[in-house]
N, C-alpha and C positions, 0 to 999 in steps of 0.2 A: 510079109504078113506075120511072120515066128515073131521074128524081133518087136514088131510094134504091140502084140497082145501078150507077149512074154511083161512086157515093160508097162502094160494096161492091167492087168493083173496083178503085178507085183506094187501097184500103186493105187488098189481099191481106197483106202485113205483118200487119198485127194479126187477119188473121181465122184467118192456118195459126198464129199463139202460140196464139191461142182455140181451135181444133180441136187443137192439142198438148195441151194443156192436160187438154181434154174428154179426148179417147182414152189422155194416160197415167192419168186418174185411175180411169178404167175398167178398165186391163191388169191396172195395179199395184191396183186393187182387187182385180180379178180372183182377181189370185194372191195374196192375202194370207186370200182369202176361204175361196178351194181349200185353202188349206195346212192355217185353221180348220175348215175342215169336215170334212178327213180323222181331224183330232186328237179333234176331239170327238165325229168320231162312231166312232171305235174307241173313246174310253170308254165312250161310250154301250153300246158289246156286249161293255164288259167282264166280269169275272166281277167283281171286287170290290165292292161293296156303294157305298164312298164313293166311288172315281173313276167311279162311274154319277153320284152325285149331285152330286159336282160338273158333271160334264157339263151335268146336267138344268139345276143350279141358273143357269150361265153361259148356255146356249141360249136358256131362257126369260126370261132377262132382258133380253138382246139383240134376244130377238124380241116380246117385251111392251110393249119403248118404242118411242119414234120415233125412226126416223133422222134425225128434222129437231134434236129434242132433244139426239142423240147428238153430233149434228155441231155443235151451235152450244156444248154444254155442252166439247168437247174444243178449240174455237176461242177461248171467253171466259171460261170459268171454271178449267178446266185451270193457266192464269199466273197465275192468282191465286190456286191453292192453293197449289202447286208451284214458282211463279217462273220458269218456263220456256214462252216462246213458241213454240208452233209453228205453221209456215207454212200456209196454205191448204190448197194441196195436199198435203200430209204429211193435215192431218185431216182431209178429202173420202178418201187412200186410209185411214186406220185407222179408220173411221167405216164405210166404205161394207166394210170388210172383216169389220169384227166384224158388223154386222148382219146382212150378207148368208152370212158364215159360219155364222153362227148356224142360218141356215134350209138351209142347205147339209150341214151337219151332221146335221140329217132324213133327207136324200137319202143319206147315206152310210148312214147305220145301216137305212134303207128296205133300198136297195142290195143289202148285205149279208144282210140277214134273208131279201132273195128269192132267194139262190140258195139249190137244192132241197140240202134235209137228207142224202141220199144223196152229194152232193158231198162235204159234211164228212165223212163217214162213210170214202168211199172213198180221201180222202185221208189220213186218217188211217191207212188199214189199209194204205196202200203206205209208213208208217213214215215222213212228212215231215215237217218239224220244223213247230211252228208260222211261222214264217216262209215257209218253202216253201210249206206249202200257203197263204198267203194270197196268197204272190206268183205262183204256178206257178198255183192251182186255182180260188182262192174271188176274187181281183178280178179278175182278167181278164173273169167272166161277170157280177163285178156292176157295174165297170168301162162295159159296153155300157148299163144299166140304170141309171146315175145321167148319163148324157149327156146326154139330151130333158129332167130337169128341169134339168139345171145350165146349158144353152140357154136358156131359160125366165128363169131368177134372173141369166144374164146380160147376158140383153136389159133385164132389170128395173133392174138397177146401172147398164147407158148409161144411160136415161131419170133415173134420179135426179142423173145427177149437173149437173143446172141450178141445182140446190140449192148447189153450190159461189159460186154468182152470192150467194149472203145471206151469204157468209163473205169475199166483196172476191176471190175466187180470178179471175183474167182468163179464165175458160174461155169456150167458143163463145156460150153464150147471153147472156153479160155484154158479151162485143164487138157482137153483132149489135142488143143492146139500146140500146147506145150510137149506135150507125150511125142506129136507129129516133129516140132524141131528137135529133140532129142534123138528120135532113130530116124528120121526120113522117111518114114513112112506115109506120103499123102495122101493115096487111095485109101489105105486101111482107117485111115481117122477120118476118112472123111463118111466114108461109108459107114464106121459105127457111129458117128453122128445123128446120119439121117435115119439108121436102126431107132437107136434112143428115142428122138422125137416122134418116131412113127409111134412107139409102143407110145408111148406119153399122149401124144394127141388121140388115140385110139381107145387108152384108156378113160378121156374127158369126154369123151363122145359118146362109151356108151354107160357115165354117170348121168350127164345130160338127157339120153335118150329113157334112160328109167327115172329120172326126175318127171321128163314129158308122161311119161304112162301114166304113172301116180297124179299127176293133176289133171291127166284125162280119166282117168279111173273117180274123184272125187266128185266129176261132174256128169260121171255116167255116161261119157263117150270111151268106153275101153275097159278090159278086165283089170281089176289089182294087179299090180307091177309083183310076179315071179319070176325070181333068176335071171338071166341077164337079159337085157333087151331084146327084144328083134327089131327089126328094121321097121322103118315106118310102110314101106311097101307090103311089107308082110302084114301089119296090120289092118292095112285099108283093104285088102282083100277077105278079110276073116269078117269085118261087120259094114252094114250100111253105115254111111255119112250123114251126120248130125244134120239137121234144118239150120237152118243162121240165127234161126230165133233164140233157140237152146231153153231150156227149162229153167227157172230161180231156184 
């Protein structure tokens, strides 16, 4: 245990590039994921016949394969169709963003499809253009209702991206791995590993969960988001539960 945190210590340098590393591939996943998800899943509720199917056709492809495939086929085969190398981190983020968009894209079109019919209805009869009512009426309520899965799929994107380590990417678990064959130490790297991540995912869960407040807050199911989160249990005990209907 000495020797492995003696030698984790004296190499803070390469551990915060490895945690750089780890967390931009996750942001920038993130939002590459988020932007997929929104596009595909408003095709998905479109009315046209083919931009549904391509929706479909692009979703289930994404989510049919494996991300391991995805990332190693945009890593090694990608230059050799195309001639164009791209760096590590570039396909950990377009890899971890198509896939995870893909499922993300569910959650949008889910999203949408749950707010109540009468929403559309009403918005329609106050004469708002489409745009308006999907920015003024219909995400706002479906907006609170894709948060807890897209929480969920982004605690899932931290945890894969160790998977950058098979692609030569320096991320956290590639440095710690190295620290491990230097002193021998396996239990100790493996166990500040799973430390690191827990802090990391714990810390996306409860940004996520006061993002959820604030847009339950805006719709008046919940108090202004102060100081850090509480649990969703804890608040479903504090007030009655909304009607399905919800107010405009």
């Amino acid at each position: 245990m000495g020797d492995f945190y003696t030698y984790f210590f004296d190499h803070m340098p390469d551990v915060w590039s490895g945690l750089w590393v780890t967390v931009s591939a996750t942001v920038f996943g993130a939002v590459v994921a988020l932007a997929l998800s929104f596009v595909f899943g408003f095709m998905a509720n479109s009315r046209p016949v083919l931009v549904r199917g391509v929706s479909r056709v692009v979703v289930e492809f994404f989510r049919g394969t494996s991300l391991y495939v995805q990332l190693f086929w945009l890593y090694y085969a990608f230059p050799l169709l195309f001639g164009y190398e791209l760096t590590p981190l570039f396909c950990g983020v377009l890899a971890f963003g198509m896939n995870y968009g893909a499922y993300g894209s569910e959650v949008v079109r889910g999203g949408l499809n749950a707010v109540p019919k009468a929403q559309w209805e009403a918005a329609v009869a106050l004469n708002m253009t489409p745009f308006q009512r999907m920015r003024r009426v219909i995400l706002p309520q479906a907006w609170v209702q894709m948060i807890p899965p897209f929480t969920n799929l982004l605690i899932q994107l931290l945890k894969a991206t160790p998977l950058l380590w098979l692609i030569s990417a320096a991320d956290l678990t590639k440095v710690v791995q190295q620290m491990r064959d230097r002193t021998g130490e396996t239990t100790w790297a493996y166990v500040t590993l799973l430390v690191v991540y827990f802090v990391l995912a714990y810390a996306l869960t409860l940004l996520m969960n006061l993002l959820e407040r604030h847009a339950k807050s805006r719709l008046g199911q919940g108090t202004p988001a102060k100081g850090l989160p509480r649990s969703r249990t804890a608040e479903a005990a504090e007030r009655p539960s909304m009607t399905a209907g919800g107010s405009l």
